[in-house]
C-alpha positions, -999 to 999 in steps of 0.1 A, spaced: 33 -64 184 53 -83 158 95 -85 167 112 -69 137 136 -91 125 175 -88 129 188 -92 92 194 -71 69 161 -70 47 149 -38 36 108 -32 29 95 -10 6 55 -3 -2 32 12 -27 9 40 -22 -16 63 -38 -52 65 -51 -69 44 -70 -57 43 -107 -23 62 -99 -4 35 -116 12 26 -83 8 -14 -91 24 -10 -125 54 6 -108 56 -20 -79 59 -47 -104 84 -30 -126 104 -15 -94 109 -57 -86 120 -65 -122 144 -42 -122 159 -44 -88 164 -85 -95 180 -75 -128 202 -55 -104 208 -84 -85 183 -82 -57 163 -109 -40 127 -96 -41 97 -105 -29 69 -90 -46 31 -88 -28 3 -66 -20 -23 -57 7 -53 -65 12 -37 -97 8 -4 -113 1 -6 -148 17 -36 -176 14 -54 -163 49 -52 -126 37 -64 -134 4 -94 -146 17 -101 -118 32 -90 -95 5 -120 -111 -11 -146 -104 16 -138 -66 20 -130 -57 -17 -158 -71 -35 -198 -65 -33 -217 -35 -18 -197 -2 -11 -220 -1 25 -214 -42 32 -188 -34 63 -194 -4 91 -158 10 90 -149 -3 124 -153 -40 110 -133 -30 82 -102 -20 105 -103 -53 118 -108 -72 90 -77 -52 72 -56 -55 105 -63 -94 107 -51 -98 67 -22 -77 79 -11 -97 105 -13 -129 88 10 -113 57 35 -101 80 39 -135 98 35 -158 71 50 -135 43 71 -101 52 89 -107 85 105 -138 69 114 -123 40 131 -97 55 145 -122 81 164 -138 51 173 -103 41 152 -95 9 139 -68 -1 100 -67 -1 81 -47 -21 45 -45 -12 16 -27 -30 -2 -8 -4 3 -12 37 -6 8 68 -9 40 52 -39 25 30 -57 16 60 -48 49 78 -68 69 48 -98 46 34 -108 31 67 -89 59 89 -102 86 69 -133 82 43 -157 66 64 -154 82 97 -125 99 122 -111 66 128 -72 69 125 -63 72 161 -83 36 160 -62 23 131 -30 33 145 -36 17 180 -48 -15 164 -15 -13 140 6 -5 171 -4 -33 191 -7 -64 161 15 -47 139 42 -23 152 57 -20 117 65 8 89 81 7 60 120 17 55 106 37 22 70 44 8 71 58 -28 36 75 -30 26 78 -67 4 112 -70 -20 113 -95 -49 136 -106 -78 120 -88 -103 123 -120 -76 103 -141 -72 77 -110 -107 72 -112 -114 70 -151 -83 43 -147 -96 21 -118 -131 19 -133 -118 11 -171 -94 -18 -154 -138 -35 -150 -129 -61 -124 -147 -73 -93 -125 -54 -69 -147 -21 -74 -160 -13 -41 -136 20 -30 -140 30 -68 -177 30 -63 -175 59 -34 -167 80 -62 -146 110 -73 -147 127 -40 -131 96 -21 -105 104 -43 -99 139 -39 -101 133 0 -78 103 -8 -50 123 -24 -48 149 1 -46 127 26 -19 105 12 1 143 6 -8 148 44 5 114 53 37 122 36 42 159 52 36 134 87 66 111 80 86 126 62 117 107 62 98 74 52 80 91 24 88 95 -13 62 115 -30 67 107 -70 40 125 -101 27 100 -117 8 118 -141 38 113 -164 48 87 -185 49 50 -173 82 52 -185 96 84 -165 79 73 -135 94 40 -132 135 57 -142 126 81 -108 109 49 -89 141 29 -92 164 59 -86 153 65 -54 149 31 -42 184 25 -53 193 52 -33 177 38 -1 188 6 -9 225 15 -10 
């Protein structure tokens, strides 16, 4: 387990299907909260630091069926680790506020959850390497056709989840909902079928809120 650290740094992350816009908002959230006069630290999972990149690039690129899920957890949990040392826990040691696109919960759904029954195996491996959540998650909730019509149009490399198809993302939006019924107090369940706009007013009202 990784010690949390003792200063006053506050860590925020990203989540939702692929498409909901939830990247946009992270990167807007951290313009706006340094206009406010915030020291942010803005990264993302898989990735985030050099070590986890790399491995960002293994699991998110080529064939859909290149990792048995299992491997996946692993891989995931390694790039995780490596942020957290080399990126987050610092950060918050210094007493930033990081805002991270994606964590845990990710992993909890499209290793935990689309390819197999395999969250009690993601949460063991997160409790013992890990041992971290969030202070808030803002989940941005999006119609799962629309997610999917987005993540494909963005035609990148990083294409492997979109290529499970529209049913990964139905399953992925219920269980993101499900994840915030779980943990409710961490959890911030936003529409993001709105305007980019409208989303982002309610994204930094509420972090304000938990930032206060």
């Amino acid at each position: 387990m990784i010690r949390s650290p003792t200063a006053s740094g506050r860590f925020l992350s990203f989540e939702g299907i692929d498409g909901s816009g939830k990247s946009t908002q992270a990167r807007r959230l951290a313009d706006a909260l340094r206009a406010a006069g915030h020291d942010v630290v803005l990264t993302r999972e898989p990735g985030g630091s050099p070590g986890a990149e790399d491995i960002r690039r293994l699991v998110l690129e080529g064939d859909p069926d290149r990792w048995s899920a299992e491997t996946e957890i692993l891989l995931f949990t390694a790039a995780r680790r490596d942020h957290m040392e080399r990126v987050i826990l610092p950060a918050l040691s210094a007493g930033k506020v990081v805002v991270c696109d994606r964590f845990a919960d990710s992993t909890r759904m499209y290793q935990g959850l689309s390819r197999g029954d395999l969250r009690d195996l993601v949460d063991q491996l997160h409790d013992l390497m890990i041992g971290r959540e969030p202070d808030l998650t803002l989940l941005i909730d999006m119609n799962p056709e629309t997610g999917l019509n987005r993540a494909l149009a963005r035609q990148g490399h990083e294409e492997r989840f979109e290529g499970f198809g529209p049913d990964l993302q139905r399953r992925m939006r219920t269980g993101f909902l499900a994840l915030a019924a779980e943990y409710p107090d961490r959890f911030r369940v936003i529409d993001g079928n709105r305007a980019i706009d409208t989303v982002a007013v309610e994204v930094l009202a509420i972090a304000m809120d938990a930032l206060a």
